[in-house]
Structure formats: C-alpha cells, structure tokens
DOTORDREN-988042 format. One record per residue (C-alpha): residue number from 0; residue in three letters; x, y, z. Coordinates in steps of 0.25 Angstrom, whole numbers, always signed. Layout:
N
i,aa,east,north,up
NUM,ALA,X,Y,Z
...
***
This chain:
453
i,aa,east,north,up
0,UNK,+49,+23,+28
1,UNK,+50,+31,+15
2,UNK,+55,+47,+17
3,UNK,+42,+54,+16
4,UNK,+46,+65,+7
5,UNK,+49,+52,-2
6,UNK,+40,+41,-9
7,UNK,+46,+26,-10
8,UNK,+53,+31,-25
9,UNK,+62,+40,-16
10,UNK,+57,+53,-23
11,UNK,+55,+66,-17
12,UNK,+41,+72,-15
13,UNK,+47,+85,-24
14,UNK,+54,+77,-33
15,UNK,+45,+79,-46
16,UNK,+54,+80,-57
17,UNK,+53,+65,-57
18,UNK,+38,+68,-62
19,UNK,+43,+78,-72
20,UNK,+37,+90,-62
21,UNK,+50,+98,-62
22,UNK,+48,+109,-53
23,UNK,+33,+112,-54
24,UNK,+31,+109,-38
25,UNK,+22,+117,-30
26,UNK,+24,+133,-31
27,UNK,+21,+143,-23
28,UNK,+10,+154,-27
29,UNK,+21,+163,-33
30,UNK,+25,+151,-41
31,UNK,+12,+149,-47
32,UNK,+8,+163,-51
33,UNK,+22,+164,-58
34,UNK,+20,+151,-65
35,UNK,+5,+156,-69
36,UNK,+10,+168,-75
37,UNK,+19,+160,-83
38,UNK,+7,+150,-89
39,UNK,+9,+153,-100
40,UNK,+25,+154,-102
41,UNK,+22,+137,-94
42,UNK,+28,+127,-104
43,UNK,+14,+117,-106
44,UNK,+4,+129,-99
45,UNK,-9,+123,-100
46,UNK,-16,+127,-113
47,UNK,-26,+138,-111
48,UNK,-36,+128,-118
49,UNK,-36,+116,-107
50,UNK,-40,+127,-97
51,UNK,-54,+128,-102
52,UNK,-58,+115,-94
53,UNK,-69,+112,-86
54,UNK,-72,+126,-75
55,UNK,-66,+121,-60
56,UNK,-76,+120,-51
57,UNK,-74,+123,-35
58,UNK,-68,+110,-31
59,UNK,-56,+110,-24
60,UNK,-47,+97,-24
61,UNK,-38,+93,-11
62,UNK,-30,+82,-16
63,UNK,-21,+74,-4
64,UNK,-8,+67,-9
65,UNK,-5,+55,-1
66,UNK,+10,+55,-9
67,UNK,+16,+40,-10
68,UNK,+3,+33,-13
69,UNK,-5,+30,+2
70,UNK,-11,+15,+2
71,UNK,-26,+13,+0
72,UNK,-26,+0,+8
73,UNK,-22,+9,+21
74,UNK,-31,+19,+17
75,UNK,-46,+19,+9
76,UNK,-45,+3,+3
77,UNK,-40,-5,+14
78,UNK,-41,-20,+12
79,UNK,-44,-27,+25
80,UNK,-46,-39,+16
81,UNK,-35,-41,+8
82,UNK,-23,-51,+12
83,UNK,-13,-47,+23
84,UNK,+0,-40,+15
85,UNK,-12,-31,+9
86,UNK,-23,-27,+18
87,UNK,-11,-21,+26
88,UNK,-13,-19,+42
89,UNK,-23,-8,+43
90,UNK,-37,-9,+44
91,UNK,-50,-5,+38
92,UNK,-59,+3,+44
93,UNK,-74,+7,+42
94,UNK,-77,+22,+36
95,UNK,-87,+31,+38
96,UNK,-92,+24,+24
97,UNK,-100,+11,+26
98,UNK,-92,-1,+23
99,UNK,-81,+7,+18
100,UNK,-67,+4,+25
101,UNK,-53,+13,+25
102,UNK,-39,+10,+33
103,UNK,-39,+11,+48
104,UNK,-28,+21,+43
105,UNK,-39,+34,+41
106,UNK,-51,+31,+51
107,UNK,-53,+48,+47
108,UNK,-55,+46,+34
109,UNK,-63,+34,+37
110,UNK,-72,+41,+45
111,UNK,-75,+53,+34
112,UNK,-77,+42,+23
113,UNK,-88,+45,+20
114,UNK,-85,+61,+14
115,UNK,-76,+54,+3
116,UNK,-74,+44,-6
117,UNK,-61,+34,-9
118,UNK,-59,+30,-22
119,UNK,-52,+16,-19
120,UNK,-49,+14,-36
121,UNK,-40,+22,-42
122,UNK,-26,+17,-48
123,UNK,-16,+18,-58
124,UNK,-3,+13,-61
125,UNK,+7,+18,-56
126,UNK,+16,+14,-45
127,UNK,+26,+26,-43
128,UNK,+24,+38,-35
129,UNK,+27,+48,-45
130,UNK,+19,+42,-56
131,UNK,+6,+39,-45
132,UNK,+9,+53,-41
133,UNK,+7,+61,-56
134,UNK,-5,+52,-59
135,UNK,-12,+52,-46
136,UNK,-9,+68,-44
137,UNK,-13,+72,-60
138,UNK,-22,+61,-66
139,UNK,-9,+56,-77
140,UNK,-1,+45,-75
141,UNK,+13,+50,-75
142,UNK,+20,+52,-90
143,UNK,+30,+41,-95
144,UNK,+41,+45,-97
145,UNK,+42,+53,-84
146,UNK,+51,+64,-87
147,UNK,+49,+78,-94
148,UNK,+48,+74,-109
149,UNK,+40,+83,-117
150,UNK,+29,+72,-118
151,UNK,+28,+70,-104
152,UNK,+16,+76,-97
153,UNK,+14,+77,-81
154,UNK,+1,+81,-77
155,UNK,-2,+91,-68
156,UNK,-7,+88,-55
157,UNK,-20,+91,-51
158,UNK,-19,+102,-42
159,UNK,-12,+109,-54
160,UNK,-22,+105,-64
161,UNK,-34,+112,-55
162,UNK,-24,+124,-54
163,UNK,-23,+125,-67
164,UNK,-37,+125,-69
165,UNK,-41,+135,-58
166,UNK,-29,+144,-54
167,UNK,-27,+153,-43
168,UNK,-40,+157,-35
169,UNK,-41,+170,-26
170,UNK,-27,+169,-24
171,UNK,-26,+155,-20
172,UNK,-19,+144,-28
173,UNK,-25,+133,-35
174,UNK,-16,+121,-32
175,UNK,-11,+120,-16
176,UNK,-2,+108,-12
177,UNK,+3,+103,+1
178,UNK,+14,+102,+6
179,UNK,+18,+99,-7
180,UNK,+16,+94,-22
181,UNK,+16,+81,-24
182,UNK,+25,+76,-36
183,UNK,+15,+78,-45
184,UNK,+7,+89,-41
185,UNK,+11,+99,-49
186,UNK,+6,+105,-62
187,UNK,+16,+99,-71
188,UNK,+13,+105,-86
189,UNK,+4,+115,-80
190,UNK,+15,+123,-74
191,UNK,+22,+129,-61
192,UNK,+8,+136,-59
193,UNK,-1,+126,-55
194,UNK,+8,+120,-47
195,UNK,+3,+119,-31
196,UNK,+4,+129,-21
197,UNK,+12,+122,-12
198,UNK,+9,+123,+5
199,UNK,+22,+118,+11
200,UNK,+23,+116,+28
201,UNK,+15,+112,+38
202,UNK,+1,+118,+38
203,UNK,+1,+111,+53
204,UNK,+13,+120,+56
205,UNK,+9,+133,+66
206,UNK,+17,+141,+56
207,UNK,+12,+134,+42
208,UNK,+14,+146,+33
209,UNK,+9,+144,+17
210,UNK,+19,+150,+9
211,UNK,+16,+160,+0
212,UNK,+4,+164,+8
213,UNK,+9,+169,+21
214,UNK,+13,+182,+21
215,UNK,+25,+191,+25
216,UNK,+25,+195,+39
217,UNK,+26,+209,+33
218,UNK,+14,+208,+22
219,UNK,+4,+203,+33
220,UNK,+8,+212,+40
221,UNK,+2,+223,+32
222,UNK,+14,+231,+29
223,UNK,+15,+239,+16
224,UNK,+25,+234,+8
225,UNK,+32,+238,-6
226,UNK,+30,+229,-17
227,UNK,+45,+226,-16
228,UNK,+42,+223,-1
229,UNK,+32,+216,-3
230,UNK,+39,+205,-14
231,UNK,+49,+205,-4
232,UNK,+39,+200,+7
233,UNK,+33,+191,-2
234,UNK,+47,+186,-7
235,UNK,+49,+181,+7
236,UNK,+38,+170,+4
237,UNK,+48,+158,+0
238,UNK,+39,+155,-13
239,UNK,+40,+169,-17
240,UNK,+54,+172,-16
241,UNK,+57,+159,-24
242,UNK,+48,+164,-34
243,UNK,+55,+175,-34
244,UNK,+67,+171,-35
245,UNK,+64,+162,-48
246,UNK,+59,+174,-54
247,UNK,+63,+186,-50
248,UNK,+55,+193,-60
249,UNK,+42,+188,-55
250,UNK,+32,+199,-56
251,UNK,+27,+204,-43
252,UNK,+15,+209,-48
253,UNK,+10,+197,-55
254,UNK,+15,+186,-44
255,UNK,+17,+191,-30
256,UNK,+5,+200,-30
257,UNK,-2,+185,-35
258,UNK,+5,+179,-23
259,UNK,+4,+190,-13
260,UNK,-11,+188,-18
261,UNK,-9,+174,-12
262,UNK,-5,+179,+0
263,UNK,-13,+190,+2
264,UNK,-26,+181,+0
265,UNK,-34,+180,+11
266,UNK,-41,+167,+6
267,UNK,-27,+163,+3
268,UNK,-20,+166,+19
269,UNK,-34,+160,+25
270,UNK,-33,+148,+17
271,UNK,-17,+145,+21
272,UNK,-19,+149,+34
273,UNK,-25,+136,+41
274,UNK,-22,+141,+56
275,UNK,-35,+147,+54
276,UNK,-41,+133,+53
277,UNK,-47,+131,+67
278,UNK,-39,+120,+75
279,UNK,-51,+110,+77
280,UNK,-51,+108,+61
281,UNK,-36,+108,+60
282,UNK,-34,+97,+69
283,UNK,-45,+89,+63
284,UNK,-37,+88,+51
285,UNK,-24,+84,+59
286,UNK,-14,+93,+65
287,UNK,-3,+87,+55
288,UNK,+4,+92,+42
289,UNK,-6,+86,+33
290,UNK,-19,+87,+40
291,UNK,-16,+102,+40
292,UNK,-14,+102,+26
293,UNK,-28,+95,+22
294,UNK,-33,+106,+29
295,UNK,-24,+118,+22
296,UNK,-31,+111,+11
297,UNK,-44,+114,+15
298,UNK,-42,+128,+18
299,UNK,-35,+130,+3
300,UNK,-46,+124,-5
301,UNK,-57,+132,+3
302,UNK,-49,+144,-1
303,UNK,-49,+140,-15
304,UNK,-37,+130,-18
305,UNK,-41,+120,-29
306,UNK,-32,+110,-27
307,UNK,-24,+105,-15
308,UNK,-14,+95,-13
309,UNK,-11,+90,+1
310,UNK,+3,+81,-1
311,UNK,+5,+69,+11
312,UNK,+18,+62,+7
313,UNK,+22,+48,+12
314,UNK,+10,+39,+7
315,UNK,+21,+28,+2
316,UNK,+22,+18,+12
317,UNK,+30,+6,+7
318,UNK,+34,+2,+21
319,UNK,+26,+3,+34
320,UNK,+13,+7,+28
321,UNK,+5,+2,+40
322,UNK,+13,+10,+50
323,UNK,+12,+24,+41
324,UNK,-4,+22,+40
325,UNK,-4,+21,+54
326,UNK,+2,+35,+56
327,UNK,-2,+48,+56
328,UNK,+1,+49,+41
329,UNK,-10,+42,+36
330,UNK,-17,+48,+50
331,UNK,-15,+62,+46
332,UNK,-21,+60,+32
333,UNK,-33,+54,+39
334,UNK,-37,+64,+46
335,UNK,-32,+76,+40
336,UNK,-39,+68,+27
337,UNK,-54,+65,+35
338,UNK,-52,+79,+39
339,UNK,-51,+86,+27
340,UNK,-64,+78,+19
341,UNK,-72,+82,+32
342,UNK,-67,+97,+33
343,UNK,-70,+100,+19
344,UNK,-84,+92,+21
345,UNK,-88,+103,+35
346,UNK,-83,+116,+26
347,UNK,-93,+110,+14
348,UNK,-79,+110,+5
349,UNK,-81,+94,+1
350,UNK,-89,+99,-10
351,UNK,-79,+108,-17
352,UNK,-66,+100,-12
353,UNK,-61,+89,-18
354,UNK,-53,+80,-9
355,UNK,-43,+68,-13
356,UNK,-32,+60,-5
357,UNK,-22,+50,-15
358,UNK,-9,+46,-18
359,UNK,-3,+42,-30
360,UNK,-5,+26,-29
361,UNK,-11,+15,-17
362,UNK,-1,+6,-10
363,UNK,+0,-10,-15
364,UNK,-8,-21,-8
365,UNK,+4,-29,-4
366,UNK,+11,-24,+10
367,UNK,+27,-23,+8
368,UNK,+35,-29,+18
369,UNK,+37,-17,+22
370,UNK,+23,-14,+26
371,UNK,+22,-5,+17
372,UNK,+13,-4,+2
373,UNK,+20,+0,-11
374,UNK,+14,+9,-23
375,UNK,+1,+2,-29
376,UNK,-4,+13,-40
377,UNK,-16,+1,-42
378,UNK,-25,+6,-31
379,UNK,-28,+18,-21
380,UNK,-38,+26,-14
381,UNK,-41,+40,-16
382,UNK,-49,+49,-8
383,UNK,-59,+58,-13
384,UNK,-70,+68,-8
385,UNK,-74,+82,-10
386,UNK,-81,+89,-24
387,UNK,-92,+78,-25
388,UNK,-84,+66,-21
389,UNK,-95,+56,-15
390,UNK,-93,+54,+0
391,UNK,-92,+41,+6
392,UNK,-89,+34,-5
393,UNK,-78,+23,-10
394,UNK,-75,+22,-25
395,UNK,-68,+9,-31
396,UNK,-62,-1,-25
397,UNK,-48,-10,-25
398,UNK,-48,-25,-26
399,UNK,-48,-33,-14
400,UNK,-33,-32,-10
401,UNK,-32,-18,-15
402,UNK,-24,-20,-25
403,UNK,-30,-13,-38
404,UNK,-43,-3,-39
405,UNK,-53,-12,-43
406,UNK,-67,-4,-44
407,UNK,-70,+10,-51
408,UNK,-55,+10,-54
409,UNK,-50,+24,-57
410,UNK,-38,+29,-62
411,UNK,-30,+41,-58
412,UNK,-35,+49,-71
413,UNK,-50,+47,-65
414,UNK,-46,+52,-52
415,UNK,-39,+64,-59
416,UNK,-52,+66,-68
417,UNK,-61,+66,-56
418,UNK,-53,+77,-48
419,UNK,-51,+86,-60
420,UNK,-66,+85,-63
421,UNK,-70,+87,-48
422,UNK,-63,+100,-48
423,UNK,-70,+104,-63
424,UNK,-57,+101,-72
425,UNK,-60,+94,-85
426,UNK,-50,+82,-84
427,UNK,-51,+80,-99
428,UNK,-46,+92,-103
429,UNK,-31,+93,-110
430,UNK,-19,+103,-103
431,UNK,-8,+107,-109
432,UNK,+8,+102,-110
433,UNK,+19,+101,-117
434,UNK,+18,+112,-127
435,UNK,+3,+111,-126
436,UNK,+2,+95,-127
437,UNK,-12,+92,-122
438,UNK,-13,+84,-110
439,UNK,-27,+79,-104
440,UNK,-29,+82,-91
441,UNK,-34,+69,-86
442,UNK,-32,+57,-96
443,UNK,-42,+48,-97
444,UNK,-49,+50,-83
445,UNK,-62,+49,-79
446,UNK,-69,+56,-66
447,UNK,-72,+45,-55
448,UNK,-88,+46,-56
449,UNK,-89,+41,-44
450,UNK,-83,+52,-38
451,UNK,-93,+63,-43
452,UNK,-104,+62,-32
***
C-alpha cells in the first residue's frame, strides 16, 4: 500500500519545487497582507491592465481534490458490461436519476443524484501526477521543459486566480485551503499574496483551533494592553512570529492591525468557529476529518470566502483498489460529499455555490495483478453542481469498456473556462509574467454549454 502522504512517483505532498512552485505554499494572513503590500515590488505582478476583466459576480466555488486520481469505474461510470479484468468487482446501482447507474461504493451520492450533474468526458494526456495535477488545478498543461527558465510559465491555480480578482472581503480571505495546498494550488506568477489561507488540524478534534484566528487568552479576555503588549500577544500566534521574524521591520500599523482585523472579525470567528454547528448537522456530514472539513467549507463561503479547496490524499490505488473502495475512505467522501450538495440546497446556497470534486486523471480499464488500476489521463468523472449547474443530469460518455471519453468530449481548458465564467472571470483575458510577457488565462477553452442551465 503506497504511504499516503506519497503518490506511486514517491514524491511528497509539499515537495513543489519539482513543479517550479519554489516556496509559494499556503501562508498565513500576515503572510498575505505583507505580500500585498509588496504587489508591486512582486517580480511578474499582474499588470494593472489584465485587471479590468469581467465584474465577479456572488458565486462561491468549493472545489474537493481527490489527490492521486480516484477511478471513475468505482465511482460515476461503472461498467457492469465490460469483460472481467475491467468491469472490476463492485456493482452498479440505481440513482435517484432514472436509468442512471453509480458504484455500489457511494449509495449517498446515489441517492442525491439528482441535485447535480457528472460530467463522465473529460480527458487529457497526461499520465503523471504532477503534470495531471497543474492541468487539472489551473486550466494549462504543464510547461516543457519543467524547470524555472525564464520561458517557462506555471499558471496559477484557480483559487489564486479568483483571489486575484476579488481580494480580501470584510476581513475574510479570498482563497481558504484545507488541510493543505495541493502541489499546484498556488499562485505561481501572481505572487505569495494569493496564495491559500491554509486551515491545518482536525476540525473534528474538540480542541480544533484555526490559527491566526483565535485569540490570546489575554485579548479575549478584554484586558487593556499596550501596543508593545499587544504585538507581543499576537506574536504568540505561530504564523505571526514567523512573519515576524522573516521581517522584523514589518510595520505594525499596516499589517497586524490587518491581521488583528482578521481576528477581531465577528463574521471572521463565527465562520471558524464550527462548534457552533448544531450536532444533528455535524453528524450528517460524518464525524471524521473530512466530513468536518466539507462542512468548515460551508460555513467559510457563507461568510464570504470565494474559493475553497478541501484536499483528500491517497486516490492512487495501484494495488488493492477493491478493498480501499470498500472502506471508510471512499465511505466518508460519500457522505460527507451527498451531505454538502444537500446542505447547501436547505440553506438556499446552491445558487450562489459552485461545487466540484476531481483529481488530476481516471484510473485504466485493465485491473493490475495487484488489483489495483494504474493512471489513465484518457477518461474520468467530475462532479458538478451549484451556480446554475442543471440537476439530475449526466453529461458525455466513455466507450463501452471505459476506456477513452467518447461523447461531448471536453478537455481540461473547457472545464477551467466554465468555472472561471461561473464565478464572472473573463477566461480570455491575458495576465502578466516574466517581465510583463502576456499569458492568456485560459488557452483555447470553451465554457461546457451544457452546464449553463
């Protein structure tokens, strides 16, 4: 069994400088305010004239990472027809959509079929995490040569695209990722200050603090304290004293009393806070890691967030893919998933949430001899709902075994058009990089029609 915090290429979950990411991970607040101050000091900042753009409309975007590439067989595509070695051993089962059929694997998601769509035809062509990674989490295929040339462009991620475009609001940061960022979810050219606010820990924990958030014992306390006093309270917040301590002339005036603005923020500590979610809705997402993340994510783009990323590692299953799909993995995505789609459809947020859960590839039609299905970039299955996405509905197909998309074929640049146009970003227009060489946001991409209801 491959080491969770690994994919099959044996490469950390933090290693990005094979990508060319260098150290643009996820920051905390104080992070990102420095690195704003500094836009324009930020070697390939934007240029002031990409910025124009189309006006960002109120959709929020939930974006759930399934990192490793999960198999669309055991999932939304299974074929129950196809020889033995490639239908695989799980079954299909009936959904809430009439002669529509998922895996046995997700009977919840099933069941809530018909508030979404699955879009069973987008491909590309490439087999490697890191590259299926970049392309399915920015809308490019990854540069060739990879490396840091000065011709070499990484795109930003979404996430830091829609922050870019909207910023912080009332306090609360654009971009939110969880638990961590995923190898290419950072803001690459854009710079440190669109990179996610990271939410570490367990938000199923009794003690799950966010960082950066929480305040000193002392300041909630309500004790008058001196500006020295009060840095030195702050500093006591691990984010802050690193910042701190990579600058110690960072202005207090122009930063802290931004953070402090952070945590200060009632909207801000409500939204964080999700002891305050009632048990009956907390179990109904699952009482796990996860489950409990989904639905952090629900409180942060009802308090404003635009963009959040829930990360799940471990989708790679080369060996014993049967076994894994029949754990509480694939059972706690499930139900935290069906939970989610169903919240956000009682609280009358579908409309202004947009919902997908990917990976970077499918898995191949051929079973392994170690029961196991290897990286096959040629298929796989998205899910989609929220901001107009029709309900109920299947768009495309794969051939008969599964093995390539076959109908209303799509390409990862569609897929990237169609969310940035969801959410009222003109995919067309050009960003900045590499002493101001123009790079089109989304080359060649056309928004899936289909998914305009």
């Amino acid at each position: 069994m491959p080491d969770p915090c690994c994919n099959c290429e044996g490469t950390p979950r933090r290693d990005f400088l094979k990508l060319g990411l260098g150290g643009l991970v996820g920051l905390g607040f104080v992070d990102l305010l420095r690195g704003r101050a500094r836009a324009s000091d930020t070697p390939g900042a934007v240029d002031p004239r990409a910025a124009g753009g189309a006006r960002a409309q109120g959709v929020n975007c939930i974006l759930i990472w399934l990192d490793g590439g999960p198999s669309h067989y055991e999932t939304f595509d299974p074929k129950p027809d196809a020889p033995e070695g490639v239908r695989g051993e799980l079954k299909p089962i009936p959904t809430a959509v009439p002669g529509v059929h998922f895996c046995e694997a997700i009977p919840k998601l099933a069941s809530v079929a018909d508030k979404f769509t699955v879009i069973r035809s987008v491909c590309h062509k490439d087999p490697n995490h890191g590259g299926g990674n970049h392309y399915m989490m920015t809308g490019a295929p990854t540069p060739v040569p990879v490396g840091c040339g000065a011709f070499v462009t990484f795109h930003p991620s979404f996430g830091s695209v829609v922050s870019w475009k909207r910023g912080v609001r009332d306090g609360i940061p654009a971009y939110v990722s969880m638990p961590e960022m995923s190898r290419s979810g950072g803001p690459n050219f854009l710079g440190g200050k669109h990179a996610p606010f990271v939410i570490k820990g367990s938000p199923n924990s009794k003690g799950f603090r966010v960082r950066d958030v929480s305040l000193p014992a002392e300041i909630a306390a309500g004790r008058e304290l001196g500006r020295r006093q009060l840095q030195q309270s702050l500093d006591r917040l691990k984010r802050f004293a690193d910042a701190a301590a990579e600058d110690p002339a960072v202005d207090f005036d122009s930063h802290y009393r931004q953070a402090l603005g952070l945590v200060t923020s009632k909207s801000a500590q409500e939204a964080f806070d999700i002891s305050k979610e009632p048990d009956e809705v907390r179990e109904m997402y699952g009482r796990n890691d996860f489950g409990q993340r989904l639905l952090l994510a629900r409180r942060l783009v009802e308090a404003g967030v635009s963009f959040v990323t829930c990360y799940s590692g471990g989708w790679d299953h080369h060996t014993k893919l049967f076994e894994s799909y029949k754990g509480s993995k694939v059972a706690e995505l499930d139900r935290g998933l069906s939970a989610l789609i169903v919240d956000l459809d009682r609280r009358g947020l579908l409309d202004s949430t947009l919902v997908f859960c990917l990976g970077e590839f499918g898995r191949t039609p051929k079973v392994n001899k170690d029961a196991g299905r290897d990286h096959w970039p040629h298929a796989m299955s998205i899910l989609a709902a929220g901001a107009g996405t029709p309900r109920g509905y299947v768009l495309g197909a794969t051939d008969a075994k599964g093995y390539h998309a076959s109908q209303d074929i799509h390409s990862p640049e569609d897929f990237a058009a169609t969310l940035y146009v969801k959410m009222g970003i003109d995919p067309n227009q050009h960003l900045y990089a590499n002493a101001s060489r123009p790079v089109q946001l989304v080359s060649g991409g056309t928004p899936i029609r289909e998914l305009f209801a």
